[in-house]
Biopython code that builds the backbone (N, CA, C, O; Angstrom):
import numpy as np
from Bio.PDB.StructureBuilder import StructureBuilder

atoms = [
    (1, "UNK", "N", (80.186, 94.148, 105.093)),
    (1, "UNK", "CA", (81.569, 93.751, 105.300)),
    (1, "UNK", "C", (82.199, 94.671, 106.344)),
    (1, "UNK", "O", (82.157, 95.895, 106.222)),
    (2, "UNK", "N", (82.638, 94.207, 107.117)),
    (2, "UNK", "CA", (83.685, 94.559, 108.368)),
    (2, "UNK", "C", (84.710, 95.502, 107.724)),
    (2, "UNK", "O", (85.242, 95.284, 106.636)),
    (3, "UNK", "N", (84.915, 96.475, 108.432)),
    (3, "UNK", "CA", (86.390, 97.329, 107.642)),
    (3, "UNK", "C", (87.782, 96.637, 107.807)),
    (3, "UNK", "O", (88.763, 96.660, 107.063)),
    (4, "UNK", "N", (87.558, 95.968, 109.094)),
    (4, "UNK", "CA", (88.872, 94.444, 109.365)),
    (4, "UNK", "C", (88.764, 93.625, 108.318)),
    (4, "UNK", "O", (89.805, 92.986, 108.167)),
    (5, "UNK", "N", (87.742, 93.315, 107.340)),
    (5, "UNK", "CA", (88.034, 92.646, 106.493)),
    (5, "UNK", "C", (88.138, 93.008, 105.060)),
    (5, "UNK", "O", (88.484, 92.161, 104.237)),
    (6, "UNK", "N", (87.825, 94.348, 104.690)),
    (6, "UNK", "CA", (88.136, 94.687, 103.674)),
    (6, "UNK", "C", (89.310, 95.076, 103.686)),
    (6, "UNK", "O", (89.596, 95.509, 102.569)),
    (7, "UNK", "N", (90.235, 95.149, 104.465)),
    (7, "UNK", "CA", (91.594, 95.574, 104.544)),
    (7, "UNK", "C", (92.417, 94.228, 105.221)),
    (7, "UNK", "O", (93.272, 94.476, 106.071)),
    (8, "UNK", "N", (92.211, 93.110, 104.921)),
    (8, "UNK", "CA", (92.220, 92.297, 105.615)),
    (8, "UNK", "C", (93.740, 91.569, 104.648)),
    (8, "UNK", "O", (93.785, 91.640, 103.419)),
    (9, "UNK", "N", (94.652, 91.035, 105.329)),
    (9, "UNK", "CA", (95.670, 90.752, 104.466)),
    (9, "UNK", "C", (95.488, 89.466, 103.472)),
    (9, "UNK", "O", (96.336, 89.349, 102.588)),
    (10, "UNK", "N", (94.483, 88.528, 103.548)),
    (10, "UNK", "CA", (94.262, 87.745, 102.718)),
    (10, "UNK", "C", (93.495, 88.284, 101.719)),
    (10, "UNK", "O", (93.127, 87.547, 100.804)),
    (11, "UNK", "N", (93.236, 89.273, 101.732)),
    (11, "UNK", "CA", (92.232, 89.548, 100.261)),
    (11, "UNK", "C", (93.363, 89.963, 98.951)),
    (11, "UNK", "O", (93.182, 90.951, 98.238)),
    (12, "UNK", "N", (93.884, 89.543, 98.880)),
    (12, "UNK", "CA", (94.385, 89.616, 97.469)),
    (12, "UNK", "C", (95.876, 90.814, 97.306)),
    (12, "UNK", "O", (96.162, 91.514, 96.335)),
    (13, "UNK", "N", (96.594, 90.692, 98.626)),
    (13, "UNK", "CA", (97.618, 91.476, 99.143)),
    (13, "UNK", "C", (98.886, 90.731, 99.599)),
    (13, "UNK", "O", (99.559, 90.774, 100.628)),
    (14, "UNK", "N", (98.964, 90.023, 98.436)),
    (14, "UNK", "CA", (100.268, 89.174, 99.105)),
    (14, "UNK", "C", (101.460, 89.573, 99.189)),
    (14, "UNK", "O", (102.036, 88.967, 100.091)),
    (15, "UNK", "N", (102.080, 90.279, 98.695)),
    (15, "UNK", "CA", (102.933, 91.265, 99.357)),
    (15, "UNK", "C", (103.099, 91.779, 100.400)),
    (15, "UNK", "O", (104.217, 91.752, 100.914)),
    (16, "UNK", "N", (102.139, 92.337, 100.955)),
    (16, "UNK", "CA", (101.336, 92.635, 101.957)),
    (16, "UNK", "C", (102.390, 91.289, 103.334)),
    (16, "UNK", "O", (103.309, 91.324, 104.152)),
    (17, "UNK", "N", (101.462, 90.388, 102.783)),
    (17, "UNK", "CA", (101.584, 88.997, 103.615)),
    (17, "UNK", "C", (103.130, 88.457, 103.586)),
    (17, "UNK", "O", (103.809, 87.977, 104.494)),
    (18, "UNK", "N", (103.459, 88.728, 102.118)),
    (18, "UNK", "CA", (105.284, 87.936, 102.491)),
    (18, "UNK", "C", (106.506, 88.984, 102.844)),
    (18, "UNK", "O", (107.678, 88.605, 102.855)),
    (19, "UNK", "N", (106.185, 90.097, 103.079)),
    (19, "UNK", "CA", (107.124, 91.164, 103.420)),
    (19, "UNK", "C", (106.575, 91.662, 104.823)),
    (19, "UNK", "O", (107.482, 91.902, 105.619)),
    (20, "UNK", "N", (105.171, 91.891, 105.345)),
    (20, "UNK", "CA", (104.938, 92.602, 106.698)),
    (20, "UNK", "C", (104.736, 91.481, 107.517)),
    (20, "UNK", "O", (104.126, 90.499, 107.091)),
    (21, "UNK", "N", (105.324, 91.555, 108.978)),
    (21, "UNK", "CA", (105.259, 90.404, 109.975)),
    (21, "UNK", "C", (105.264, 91.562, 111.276)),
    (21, "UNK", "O", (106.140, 92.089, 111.962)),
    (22, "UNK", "N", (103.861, 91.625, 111.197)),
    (22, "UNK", "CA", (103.755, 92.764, 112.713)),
    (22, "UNK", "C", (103.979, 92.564, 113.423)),
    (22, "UNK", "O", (104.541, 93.367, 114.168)),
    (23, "UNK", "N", (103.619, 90.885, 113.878)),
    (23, "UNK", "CA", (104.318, 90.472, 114.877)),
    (23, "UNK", "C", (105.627, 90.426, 115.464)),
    (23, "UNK", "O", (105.745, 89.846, 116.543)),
    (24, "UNK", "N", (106.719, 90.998, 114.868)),
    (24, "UNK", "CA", (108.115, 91.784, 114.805)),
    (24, "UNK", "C", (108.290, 93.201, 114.581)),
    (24, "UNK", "O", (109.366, 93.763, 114.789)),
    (25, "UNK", "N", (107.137, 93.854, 114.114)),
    (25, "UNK", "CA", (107.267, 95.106, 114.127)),
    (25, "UNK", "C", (107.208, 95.506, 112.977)),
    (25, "UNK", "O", (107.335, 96.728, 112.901)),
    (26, "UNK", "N", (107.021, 94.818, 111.716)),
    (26, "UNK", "CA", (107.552, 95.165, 110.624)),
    (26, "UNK", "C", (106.409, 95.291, 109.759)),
    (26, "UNK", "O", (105.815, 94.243, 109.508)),
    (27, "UNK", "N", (105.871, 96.623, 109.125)),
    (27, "UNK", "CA", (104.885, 96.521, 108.091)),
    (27, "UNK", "C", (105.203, 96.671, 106.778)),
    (27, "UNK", "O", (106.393, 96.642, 106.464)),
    (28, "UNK", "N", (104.299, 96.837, 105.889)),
    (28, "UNK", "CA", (104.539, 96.608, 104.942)),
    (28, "UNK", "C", (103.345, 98.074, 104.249)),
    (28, "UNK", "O", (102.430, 98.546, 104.924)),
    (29, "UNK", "N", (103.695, 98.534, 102.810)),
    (29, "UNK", "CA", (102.359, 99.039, 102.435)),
    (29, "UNK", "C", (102.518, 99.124, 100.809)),
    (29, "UNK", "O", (103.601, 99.213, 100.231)),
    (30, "UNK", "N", (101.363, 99.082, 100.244)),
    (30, "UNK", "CA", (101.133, 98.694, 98.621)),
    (30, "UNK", "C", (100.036, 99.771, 98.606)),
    (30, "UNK", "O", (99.039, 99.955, 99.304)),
    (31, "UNK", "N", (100.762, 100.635, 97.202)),
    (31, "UNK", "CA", (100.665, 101.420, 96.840)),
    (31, "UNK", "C", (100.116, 101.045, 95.295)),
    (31, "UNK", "O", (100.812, 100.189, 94.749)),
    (32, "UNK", "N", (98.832, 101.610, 94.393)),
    (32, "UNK", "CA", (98.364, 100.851, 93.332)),
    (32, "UNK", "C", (97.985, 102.607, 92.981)),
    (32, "UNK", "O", (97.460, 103.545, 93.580)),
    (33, "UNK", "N", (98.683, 102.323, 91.483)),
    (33, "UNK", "CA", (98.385, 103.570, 90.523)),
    (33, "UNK", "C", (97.154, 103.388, 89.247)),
    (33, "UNK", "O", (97.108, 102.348, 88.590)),
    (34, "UNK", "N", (96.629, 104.010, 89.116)),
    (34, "UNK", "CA", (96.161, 104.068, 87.730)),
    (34, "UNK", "C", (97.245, 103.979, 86.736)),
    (34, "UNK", "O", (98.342, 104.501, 86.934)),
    (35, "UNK", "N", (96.916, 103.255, 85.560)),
    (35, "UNK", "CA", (98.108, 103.414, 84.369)),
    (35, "UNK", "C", (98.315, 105.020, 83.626)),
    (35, "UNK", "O", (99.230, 105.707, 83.172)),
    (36, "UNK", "N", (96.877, 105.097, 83.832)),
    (36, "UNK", "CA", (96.952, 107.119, 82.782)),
    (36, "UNK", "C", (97.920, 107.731, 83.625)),
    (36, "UNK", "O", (98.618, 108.496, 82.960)),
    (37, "UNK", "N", (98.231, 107.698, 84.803)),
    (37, "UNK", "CA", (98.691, 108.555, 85.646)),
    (37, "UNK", "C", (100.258, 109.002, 84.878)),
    (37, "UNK", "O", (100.945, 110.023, 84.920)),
    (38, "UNK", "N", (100.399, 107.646, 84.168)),
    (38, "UNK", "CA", (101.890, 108.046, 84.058)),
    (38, "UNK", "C", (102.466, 106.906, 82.491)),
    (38, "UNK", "O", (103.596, 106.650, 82.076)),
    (39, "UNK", "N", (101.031, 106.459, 81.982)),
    (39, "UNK", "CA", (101.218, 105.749, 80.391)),
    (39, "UNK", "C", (100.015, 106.323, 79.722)),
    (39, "UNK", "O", (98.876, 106.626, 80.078)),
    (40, "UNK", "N", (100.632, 106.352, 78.735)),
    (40, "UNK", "CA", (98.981, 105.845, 77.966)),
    (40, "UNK", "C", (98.528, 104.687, 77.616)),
    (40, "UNK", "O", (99.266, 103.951, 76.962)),
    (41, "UNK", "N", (97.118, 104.236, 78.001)),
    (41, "UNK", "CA", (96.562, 103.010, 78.110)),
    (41, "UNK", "C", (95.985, 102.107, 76.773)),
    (41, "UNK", "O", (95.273, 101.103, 76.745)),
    (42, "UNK", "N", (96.683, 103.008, 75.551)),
    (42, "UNK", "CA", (96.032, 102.312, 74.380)),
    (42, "UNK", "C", (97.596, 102.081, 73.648)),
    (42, "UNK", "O", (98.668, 102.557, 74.023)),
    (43, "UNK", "N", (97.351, 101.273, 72.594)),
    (43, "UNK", "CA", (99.199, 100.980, 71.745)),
    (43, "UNK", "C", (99.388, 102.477, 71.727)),
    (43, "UNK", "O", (98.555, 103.336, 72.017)),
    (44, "UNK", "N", (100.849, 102.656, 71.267)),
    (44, "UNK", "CA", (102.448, 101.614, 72.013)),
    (44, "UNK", "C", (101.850, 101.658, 73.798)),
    (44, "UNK", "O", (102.541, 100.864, 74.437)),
    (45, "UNK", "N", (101.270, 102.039, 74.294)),
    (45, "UNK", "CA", (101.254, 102.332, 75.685)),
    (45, "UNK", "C", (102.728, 102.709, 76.317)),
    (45, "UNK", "O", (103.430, 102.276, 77.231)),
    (46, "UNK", "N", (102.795, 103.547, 75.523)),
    (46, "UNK", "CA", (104.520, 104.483, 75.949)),
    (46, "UNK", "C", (104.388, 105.385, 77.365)),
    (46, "UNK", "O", (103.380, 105.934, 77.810)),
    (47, "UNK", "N", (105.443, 105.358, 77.793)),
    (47, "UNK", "CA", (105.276, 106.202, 79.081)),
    (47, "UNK", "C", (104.986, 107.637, 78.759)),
    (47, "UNK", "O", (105.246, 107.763, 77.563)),
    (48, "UNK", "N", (104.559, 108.816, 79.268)),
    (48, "UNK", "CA", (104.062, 110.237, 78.786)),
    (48, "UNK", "C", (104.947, 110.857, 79.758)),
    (48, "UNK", "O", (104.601, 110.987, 80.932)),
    (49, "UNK", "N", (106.188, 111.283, 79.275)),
    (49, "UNK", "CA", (107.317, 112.397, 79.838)),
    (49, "UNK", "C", (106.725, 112.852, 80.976)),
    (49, "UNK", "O", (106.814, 112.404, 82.119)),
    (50, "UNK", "N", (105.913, 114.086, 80.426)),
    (50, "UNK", "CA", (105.205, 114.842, 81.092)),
    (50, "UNK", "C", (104.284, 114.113, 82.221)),
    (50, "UNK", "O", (104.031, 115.000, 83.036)),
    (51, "UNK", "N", (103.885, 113.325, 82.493)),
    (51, "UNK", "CA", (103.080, 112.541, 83.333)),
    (51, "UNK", "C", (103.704, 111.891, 84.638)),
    (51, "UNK", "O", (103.366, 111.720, 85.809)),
    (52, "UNK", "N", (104.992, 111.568, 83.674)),
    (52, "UNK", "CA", (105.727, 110.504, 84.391)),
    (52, "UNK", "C", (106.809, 111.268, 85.723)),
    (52, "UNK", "O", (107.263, 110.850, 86.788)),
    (53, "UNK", "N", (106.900, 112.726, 84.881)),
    (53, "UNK", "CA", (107.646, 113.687, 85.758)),
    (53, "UNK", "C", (106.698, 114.065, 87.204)),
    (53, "UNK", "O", (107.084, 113.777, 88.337)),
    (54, "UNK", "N", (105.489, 114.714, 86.921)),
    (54, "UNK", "CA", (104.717, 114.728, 87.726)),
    (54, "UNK", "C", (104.427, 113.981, 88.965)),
    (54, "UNK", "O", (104.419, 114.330, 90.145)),
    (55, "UNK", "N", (104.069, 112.278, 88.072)),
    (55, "UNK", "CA", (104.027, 111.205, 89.452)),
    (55, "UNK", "C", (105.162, 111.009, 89.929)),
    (55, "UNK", "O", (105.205, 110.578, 91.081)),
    (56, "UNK", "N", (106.625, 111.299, 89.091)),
    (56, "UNK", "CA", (107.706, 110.983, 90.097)),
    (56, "UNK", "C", (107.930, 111.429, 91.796)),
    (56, "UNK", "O", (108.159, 110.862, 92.865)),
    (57, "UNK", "N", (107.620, 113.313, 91.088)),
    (57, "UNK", "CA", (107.452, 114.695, 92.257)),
    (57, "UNK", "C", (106.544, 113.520, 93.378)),
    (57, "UNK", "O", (106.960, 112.855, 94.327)),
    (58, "UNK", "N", (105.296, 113.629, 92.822)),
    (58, "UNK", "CA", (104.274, 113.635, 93.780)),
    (58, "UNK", "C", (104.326, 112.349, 94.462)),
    (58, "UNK", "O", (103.623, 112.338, 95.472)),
    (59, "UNK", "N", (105.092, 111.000, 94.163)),
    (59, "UNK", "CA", (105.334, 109.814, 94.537)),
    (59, "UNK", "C", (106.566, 110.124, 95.485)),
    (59, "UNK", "O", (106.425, 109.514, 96.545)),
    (60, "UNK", "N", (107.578, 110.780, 95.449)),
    (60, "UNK", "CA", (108.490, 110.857, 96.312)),
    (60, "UNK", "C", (108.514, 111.852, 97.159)),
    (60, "UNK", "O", (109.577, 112.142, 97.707)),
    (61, "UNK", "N", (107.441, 112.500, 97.402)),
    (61, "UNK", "CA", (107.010, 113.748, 98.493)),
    (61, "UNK", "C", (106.459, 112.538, 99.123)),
    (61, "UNK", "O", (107.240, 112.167, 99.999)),
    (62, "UNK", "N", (105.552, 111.862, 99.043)),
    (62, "UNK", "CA", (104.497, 110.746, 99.538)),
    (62, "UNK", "C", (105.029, 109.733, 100.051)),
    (62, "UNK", "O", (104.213, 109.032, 100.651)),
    (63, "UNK", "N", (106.320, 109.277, 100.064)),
    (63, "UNK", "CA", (107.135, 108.557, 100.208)),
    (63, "UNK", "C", (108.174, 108.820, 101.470)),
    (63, "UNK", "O", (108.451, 108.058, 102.396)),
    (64, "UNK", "N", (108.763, 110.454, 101.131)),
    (64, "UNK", "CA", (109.122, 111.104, 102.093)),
    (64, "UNK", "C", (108.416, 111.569, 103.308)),
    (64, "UNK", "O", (108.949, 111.761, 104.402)),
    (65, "UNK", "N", (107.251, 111.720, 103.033)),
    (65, "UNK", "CA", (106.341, 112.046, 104.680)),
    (65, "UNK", "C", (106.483, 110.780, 105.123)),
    (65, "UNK", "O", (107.330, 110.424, 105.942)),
    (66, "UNK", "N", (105.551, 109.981, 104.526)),
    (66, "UNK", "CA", (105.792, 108.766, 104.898)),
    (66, "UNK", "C", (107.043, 108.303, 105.826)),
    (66, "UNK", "O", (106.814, 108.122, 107.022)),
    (67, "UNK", "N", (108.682, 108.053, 105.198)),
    (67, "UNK", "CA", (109.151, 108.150, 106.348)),
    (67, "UNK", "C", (109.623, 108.710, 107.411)),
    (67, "UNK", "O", (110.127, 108.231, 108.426)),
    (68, "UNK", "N", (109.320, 110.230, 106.942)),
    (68, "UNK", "CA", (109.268, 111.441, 108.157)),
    (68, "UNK", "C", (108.654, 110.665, 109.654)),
    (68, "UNK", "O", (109.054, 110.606, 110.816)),
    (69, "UNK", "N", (107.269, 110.040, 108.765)),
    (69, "UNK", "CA", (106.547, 110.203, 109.775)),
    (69, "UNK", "C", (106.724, 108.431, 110.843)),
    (69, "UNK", "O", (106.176, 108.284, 111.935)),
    (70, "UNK", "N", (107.450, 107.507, 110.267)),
    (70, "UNK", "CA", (107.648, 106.445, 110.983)),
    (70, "UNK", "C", (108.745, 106.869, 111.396)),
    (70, "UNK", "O", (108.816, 106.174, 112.409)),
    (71, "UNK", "N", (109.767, 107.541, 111.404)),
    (71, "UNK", "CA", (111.292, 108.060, 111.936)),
    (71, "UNK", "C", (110.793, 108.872, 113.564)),
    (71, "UNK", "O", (111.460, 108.802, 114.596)),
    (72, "UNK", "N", (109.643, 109.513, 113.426)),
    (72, "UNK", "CA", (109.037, 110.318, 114.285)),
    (72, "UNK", "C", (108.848, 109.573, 115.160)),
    (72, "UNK", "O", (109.552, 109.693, 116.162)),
    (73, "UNK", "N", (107.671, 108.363, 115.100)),
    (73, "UNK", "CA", (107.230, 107.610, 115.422)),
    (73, "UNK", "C", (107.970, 106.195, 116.649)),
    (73, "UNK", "O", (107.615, 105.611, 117.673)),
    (74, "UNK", "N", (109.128, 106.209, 115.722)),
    (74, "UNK", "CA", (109.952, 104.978, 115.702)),
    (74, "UNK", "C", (110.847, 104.832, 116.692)),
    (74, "UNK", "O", (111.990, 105.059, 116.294)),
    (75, "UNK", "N", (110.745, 104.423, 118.294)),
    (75, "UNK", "CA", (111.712, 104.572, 119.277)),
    (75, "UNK", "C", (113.773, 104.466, 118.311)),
    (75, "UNK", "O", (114.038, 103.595, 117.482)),
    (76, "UNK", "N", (114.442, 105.175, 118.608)),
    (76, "UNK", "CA", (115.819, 105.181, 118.032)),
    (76, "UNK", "C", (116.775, 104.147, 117.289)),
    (76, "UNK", "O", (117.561, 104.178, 116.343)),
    (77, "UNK", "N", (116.168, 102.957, 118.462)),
    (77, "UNK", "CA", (116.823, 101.937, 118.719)),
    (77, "UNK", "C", (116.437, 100.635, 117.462)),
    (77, "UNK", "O", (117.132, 99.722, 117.015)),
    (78, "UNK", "N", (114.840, 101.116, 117.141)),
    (78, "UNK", "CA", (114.574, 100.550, 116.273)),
    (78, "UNK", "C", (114.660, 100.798, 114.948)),
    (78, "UNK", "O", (114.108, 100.149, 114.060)),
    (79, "UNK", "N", (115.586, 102.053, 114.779)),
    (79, "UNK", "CA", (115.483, 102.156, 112.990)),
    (79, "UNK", "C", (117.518, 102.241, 113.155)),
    (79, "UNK", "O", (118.281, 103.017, 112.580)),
    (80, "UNK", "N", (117.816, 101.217, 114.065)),
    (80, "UNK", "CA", (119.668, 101.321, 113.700)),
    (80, "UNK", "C", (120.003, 99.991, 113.615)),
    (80, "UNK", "O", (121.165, 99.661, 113.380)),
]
sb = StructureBuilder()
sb.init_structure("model")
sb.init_model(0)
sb.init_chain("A")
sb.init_seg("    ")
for serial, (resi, resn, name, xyz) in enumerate(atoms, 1):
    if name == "N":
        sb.init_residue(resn, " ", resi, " ")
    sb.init_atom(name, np.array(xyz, "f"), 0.0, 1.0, " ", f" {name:<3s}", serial, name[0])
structure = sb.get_structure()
C-alpha cells in the first residue's frame, strides 16, 4: 500500500472529508485517543480524575504548538 493511500481521505475519515477543502486552503486534522488514556474501559467506565487531568495538560500543549505553528506558517492575511 502506497503511503498516499493509507492516509488517503476516503479511508474511513469523514470528517476529514466534510470539514477540510484544500482546495481553499482549509485543512482539517483528527485526532483518535485510546479510551484508558482518560476512562476506564470496563463498567461504570467513569472518567479517572487523575487521567483526565493529565490528557487535558498534554492535549492542549498539542493543540497549542499546533497553532503556533500554522500562525507561523500562515501569510497574515489569511488568518483575519
Amino acid at each position: 500500500m502506497k503511503l498516499s493511500e493509507l492516509f488517503s481521505l476516503e479511508r474511513g475519515n469523514s470528517p476529514l472529508v466534510n470539514y477540510g477543502a484544500l482546495e481553499r486552503g482549509i485543512h482539517a486534522v483528527r485526532l483518535e485517543m485510546c479510551q484508558s488514556t482518560y476512562m476506564n474501559e470496563r463498567a461504570p467506565f467513569d472518567y479517572v480524575a487523575g487521567r483526565t487531568e493529565a490528557m487535558q495538560t498534554g492535549l492542549a500543549r498539542m493543540v497549542g504548538a499546533a497553532l503556533d505553528a500554522v500562525q507561523a506558517l500562515a501569510p497574515t492575511s489569511a488568518l483575519s
